[in-house]
C-alpha positions in Angstrom: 15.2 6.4 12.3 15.6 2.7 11.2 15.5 1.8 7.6 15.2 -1.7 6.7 14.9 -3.4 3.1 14.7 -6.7 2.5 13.9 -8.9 -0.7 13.1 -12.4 -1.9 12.2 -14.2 -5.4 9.3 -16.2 -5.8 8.7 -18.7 -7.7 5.7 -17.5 -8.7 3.1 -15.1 -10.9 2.6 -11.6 -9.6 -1.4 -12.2 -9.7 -0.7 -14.9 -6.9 1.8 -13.4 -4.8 -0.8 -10.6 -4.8 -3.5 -12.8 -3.9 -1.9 -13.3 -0.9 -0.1 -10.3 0.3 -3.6 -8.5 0.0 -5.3 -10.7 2.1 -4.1 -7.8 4.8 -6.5 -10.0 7.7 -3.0 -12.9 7.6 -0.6 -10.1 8.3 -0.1 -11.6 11.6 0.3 -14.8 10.7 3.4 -14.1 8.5 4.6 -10.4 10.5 5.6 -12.3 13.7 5.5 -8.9 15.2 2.0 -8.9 15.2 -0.5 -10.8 17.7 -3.9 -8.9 16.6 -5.0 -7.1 14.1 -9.0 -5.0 13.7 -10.2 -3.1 11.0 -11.5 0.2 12.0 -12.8 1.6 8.4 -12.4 1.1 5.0 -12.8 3.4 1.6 -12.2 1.7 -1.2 -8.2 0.1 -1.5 -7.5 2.3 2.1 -7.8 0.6 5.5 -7.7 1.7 8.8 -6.8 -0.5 11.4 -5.8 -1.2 14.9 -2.0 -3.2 15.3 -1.5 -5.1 19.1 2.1 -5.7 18.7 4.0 -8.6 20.5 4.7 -6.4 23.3 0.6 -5.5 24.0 1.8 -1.8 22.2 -1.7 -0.6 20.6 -0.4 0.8 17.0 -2.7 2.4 14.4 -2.0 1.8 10.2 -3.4 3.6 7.7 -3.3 0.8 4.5 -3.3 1.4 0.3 -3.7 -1.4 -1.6 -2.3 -1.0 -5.1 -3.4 -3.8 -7.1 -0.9 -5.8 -8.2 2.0 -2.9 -7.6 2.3 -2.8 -3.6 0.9 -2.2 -0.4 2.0 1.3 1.3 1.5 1.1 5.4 2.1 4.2 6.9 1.9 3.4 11.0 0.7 6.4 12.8 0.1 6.3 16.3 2.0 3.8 19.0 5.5 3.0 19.7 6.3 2.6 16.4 5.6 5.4 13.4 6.7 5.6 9.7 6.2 3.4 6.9 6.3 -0.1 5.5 6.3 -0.5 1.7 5.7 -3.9 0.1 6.5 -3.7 -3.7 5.8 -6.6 -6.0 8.1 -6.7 -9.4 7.3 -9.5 -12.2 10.8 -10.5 -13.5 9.5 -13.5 -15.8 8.0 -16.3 -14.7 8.8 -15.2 -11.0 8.0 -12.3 -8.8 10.3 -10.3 -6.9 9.2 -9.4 -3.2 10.4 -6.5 -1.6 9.8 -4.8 1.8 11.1 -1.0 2.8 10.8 0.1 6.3 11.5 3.7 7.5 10.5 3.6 11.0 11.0 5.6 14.6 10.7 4.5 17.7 8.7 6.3 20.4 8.7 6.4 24.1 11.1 3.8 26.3 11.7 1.6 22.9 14.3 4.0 22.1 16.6 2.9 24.7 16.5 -0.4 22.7 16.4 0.8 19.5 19.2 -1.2 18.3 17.8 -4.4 19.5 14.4 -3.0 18.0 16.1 -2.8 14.7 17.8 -5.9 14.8 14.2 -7.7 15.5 12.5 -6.2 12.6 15.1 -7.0 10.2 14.5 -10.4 11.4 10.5 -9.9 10.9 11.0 -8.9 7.3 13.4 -11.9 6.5 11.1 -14.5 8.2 8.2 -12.8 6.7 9.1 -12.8 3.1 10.4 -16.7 3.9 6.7 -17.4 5.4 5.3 -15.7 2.4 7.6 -17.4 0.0 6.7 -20.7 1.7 2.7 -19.9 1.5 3.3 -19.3 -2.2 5.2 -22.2 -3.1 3.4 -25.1 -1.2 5.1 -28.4 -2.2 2.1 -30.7 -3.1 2.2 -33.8 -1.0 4.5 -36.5 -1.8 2.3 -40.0 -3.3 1.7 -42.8 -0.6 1.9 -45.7 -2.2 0.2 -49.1 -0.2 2.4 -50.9 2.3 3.6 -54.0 1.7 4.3 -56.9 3.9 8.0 -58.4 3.9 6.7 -61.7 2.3 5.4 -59.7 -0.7 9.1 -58.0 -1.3 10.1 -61.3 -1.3 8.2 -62.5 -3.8 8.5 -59.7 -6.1 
């Protein structure tokens, strides 16, 4: 079994941290993990979907949205089974972002189990970062007109 929690504070509300953690369809784009995601079904807050790892591994999540609280993934078939928790916490102005993973590895990934583990610690960190990054977008800095040498000169 491999257990993994990782956190990070944003500098953010809890409504937009949300707004983008729930937006489950960008999951690859910060779970580096992931190449592919397709939504089988859907009832209500609960998905179904199909995972193409990295490694072309088909995986199959079962997804609970609860607004503004967390997202519960519970992986059920593929190489990889257990569950991913994503738990959002509003500690003032900011939002505390955590992830818990219980997970077991199936089939010849067990031989590299410790390597496995090693990469989805580093998935969680650089997710959360990626996240964190998404949330916080530093607005552009001003461009101000060029000038020409002789115009420094004369100023």
């Amino acid at each position: 079994m491999i257990e993994i929690t990782a956190k990070i504070m944003i500098n953010s509300t809890a409504k937009k941290v949300w707004s983008v953690i729930s937006a489950i369809e960008r999951d690859p784009y910060f779970w580096k993990g992931m190449t592919r995601v397709r939504n089988k079904s859907r009832d209500g807050n609960v998905f179904t979907r199909e995972v193409t790892l990295s490694n072309s591994d088909k995986c199959y999540q079962k997804i609970i949205l609860f607004p503004m609280e967390g997202i519960h993934i519970k992986w059920t078939r593929g190489s990889l089974t257990g569950i991913k928790d994503i738990l959002l916490t509003q500690v003032g102005n900011q939002t505390l972002l955590e992830v818990e993973m219980n997970y077991a590895i199936r089939g010849i990934a067990q031989l590299r189990s410790r390597h496995i583990s090693e990469e989805l610690r580093n998935e969680a960190e650089l997710a959360l970062q990626l996240i964190k990054e998404d949330i916080e977008k530093i607005s552009p800095f001003q461009i101000n007109e060029r000038k020409q040498w002789a115009d420094l000169i004369h100023e």
